[in-house]
PAZAPA-4460 file (N, C-alpha, C; in steps of 0.05 Angstrom, whole numbers, plus 32768, in hexadecimal, padded with zeros to 4 digits):
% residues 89
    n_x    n_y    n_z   ca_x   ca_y   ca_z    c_x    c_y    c_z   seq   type   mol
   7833   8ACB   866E   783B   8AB0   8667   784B   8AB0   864D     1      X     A
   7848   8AC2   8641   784C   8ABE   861D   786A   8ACE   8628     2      X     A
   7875   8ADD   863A   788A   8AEF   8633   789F   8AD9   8648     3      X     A
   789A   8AC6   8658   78A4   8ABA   8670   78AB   8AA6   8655     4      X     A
   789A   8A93   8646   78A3   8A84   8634   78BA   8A8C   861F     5      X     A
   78B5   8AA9   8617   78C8   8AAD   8604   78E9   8ABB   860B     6      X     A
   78EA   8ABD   862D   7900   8AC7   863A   790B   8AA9   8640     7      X     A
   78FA   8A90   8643   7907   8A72   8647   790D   8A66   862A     8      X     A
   7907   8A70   861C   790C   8A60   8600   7925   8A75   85FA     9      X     A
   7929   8A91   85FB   7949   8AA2   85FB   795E   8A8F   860E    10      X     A
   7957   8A8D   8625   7967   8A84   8634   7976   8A74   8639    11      X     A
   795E   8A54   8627   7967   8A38   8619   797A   8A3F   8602    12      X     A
   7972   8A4D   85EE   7981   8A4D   85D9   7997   8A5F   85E4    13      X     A
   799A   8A67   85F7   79B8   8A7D   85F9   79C5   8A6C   860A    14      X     A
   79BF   8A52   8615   79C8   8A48   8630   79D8   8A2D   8618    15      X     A
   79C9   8A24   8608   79D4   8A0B   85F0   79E9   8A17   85DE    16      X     A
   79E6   8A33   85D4   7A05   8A37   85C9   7A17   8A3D   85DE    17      X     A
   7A0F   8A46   85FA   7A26   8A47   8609   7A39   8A30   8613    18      X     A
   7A28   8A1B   860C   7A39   8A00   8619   7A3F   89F1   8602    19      X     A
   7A38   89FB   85E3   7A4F   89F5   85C9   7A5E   89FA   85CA    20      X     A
   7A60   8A16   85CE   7A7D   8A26   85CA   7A93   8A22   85E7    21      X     A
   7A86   8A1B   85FC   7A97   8A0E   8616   7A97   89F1   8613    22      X     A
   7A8E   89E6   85FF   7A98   89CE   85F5   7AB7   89C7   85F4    23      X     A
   7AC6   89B2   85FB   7AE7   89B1   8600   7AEB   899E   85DD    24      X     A
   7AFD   89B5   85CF   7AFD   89A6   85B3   7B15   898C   85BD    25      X     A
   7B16   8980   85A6   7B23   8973   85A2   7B46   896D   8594    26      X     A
   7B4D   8985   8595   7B68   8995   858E   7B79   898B   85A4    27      X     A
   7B92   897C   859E   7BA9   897D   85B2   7BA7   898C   85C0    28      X     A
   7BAC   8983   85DC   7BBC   898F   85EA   7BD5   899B   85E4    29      X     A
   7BEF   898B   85E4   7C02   898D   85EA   7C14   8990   85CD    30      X     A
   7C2B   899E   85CD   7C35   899C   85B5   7C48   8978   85AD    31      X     A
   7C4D   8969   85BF   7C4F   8953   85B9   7C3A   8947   85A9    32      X     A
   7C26   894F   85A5   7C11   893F   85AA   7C07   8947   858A    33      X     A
   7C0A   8961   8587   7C08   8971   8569   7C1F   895F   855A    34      X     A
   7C3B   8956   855A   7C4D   894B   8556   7C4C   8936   854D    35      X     A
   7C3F   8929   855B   7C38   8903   855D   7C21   8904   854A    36      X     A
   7C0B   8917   8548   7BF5   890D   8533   7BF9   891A   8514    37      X     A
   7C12   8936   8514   7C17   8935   8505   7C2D   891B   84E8    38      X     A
   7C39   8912   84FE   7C49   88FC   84F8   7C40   88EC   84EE    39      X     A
   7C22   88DB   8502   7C14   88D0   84FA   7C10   88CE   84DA    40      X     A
   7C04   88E8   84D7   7BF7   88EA   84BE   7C04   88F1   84A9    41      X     A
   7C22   88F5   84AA   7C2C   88EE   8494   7C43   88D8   8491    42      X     A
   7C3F   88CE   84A3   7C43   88A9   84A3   7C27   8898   8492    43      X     A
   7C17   88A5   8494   7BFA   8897   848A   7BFF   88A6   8471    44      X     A
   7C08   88B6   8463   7C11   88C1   8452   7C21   88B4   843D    45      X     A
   7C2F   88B5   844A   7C4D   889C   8441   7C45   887F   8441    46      X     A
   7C2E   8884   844B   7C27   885E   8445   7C20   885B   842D    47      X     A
   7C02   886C   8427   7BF0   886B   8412   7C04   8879   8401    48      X     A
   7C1A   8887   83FD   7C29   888A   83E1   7C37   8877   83D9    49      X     A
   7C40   8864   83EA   7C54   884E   83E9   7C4A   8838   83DA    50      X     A
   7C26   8831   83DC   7C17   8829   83DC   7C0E   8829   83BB    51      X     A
   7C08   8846   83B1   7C04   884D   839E   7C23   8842   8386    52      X     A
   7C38   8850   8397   7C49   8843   8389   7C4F   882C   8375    53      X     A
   7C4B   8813   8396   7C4D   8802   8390   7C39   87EE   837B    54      X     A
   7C20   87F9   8378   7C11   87ED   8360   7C13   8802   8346    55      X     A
   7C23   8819   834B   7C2D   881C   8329   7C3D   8808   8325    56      X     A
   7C4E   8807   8337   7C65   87F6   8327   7C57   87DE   831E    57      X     A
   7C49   87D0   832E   7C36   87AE   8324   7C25   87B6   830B    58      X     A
   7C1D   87D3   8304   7C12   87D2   82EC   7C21   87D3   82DB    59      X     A
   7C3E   87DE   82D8   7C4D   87E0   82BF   7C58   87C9   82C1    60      X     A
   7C64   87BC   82D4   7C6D   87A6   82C8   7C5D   878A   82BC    61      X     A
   7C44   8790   82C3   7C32   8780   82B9   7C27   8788   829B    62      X     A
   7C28   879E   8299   7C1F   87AC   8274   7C39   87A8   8263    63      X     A
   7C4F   87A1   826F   7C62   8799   825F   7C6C   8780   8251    64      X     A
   7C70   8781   8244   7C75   8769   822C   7C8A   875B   8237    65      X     A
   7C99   8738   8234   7CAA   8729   8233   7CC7   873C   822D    66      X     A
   7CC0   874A   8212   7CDA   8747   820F   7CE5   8761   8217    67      X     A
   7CCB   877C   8223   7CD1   878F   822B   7CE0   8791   8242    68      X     A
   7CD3   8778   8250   7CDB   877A   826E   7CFC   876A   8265    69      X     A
   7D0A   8753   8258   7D1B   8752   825A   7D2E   8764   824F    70      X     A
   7D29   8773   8240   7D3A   8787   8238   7D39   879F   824F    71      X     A
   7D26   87AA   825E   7D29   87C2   8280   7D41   87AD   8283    72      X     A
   7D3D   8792   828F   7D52   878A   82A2   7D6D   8782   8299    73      X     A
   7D6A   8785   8283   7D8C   8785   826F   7D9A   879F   8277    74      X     A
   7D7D   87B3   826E   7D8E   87D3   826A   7D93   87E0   828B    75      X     A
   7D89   87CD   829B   7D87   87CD   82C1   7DA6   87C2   82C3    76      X     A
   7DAE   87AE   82BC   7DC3   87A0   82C0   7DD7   87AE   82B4    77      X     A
   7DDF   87BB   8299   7DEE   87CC   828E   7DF9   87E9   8298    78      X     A
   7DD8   87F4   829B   7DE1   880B   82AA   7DED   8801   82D0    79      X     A
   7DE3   87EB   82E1   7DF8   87E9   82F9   7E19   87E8   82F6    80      X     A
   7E19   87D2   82E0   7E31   87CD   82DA   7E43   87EC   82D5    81      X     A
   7E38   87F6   82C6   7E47   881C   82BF   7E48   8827   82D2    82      X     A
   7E32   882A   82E5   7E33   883D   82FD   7E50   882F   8313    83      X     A
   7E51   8812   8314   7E67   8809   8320   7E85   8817   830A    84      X     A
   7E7F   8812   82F9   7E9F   8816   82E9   7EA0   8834   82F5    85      X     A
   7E95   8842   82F0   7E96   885A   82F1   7E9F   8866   8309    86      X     A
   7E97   8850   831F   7E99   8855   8342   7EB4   8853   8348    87      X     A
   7EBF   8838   8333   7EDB   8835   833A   7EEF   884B   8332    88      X     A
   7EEC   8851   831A   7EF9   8863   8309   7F0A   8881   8320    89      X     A
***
């Protein structure tokens, strides 16, 4: 009895990793398919940096002073104006 139990308890445990490892992962198929989730994910990429971006910029222009911010958009307007002269030239 004792040797019948411990050839069914081998047999369980050899029979449960056999049907882990014949488990069907979850890996594309197809190389379309590798393509599309890679894309995916660096579109989800490009979001959350865009993202990050976009509230630096709301923090600096918010830590900045009246007269800081009108003087960026003086020295914004000066330097377009140059880059045009310069285009024509």
């Amino acid at each position: 009895m004792k040797i019948q139990t411990i050839i069914i308890g081998v047999l369980l445990f050899t029979l449960t990793l056999g049907v882990q490892s014949c488990k069907s992962s979850d890996l594309p198929q197809s190389n379309e398919e590798i393509q599309a989730e890679l894309a995916k994910e660096k579109k989800k990429k490009a979001r959350a940096q865009k993202k990050i971006q976009k509230e630096e910029y709301k923090r600096f222009w918010s830590m900045q002073t009246k007269e800081a911010k009108k003087s960026i958009r003086k020295n914004k307007r000066r330097q377009k104006k140059a880059a045009r002269k310069r285009k024509r030239r």
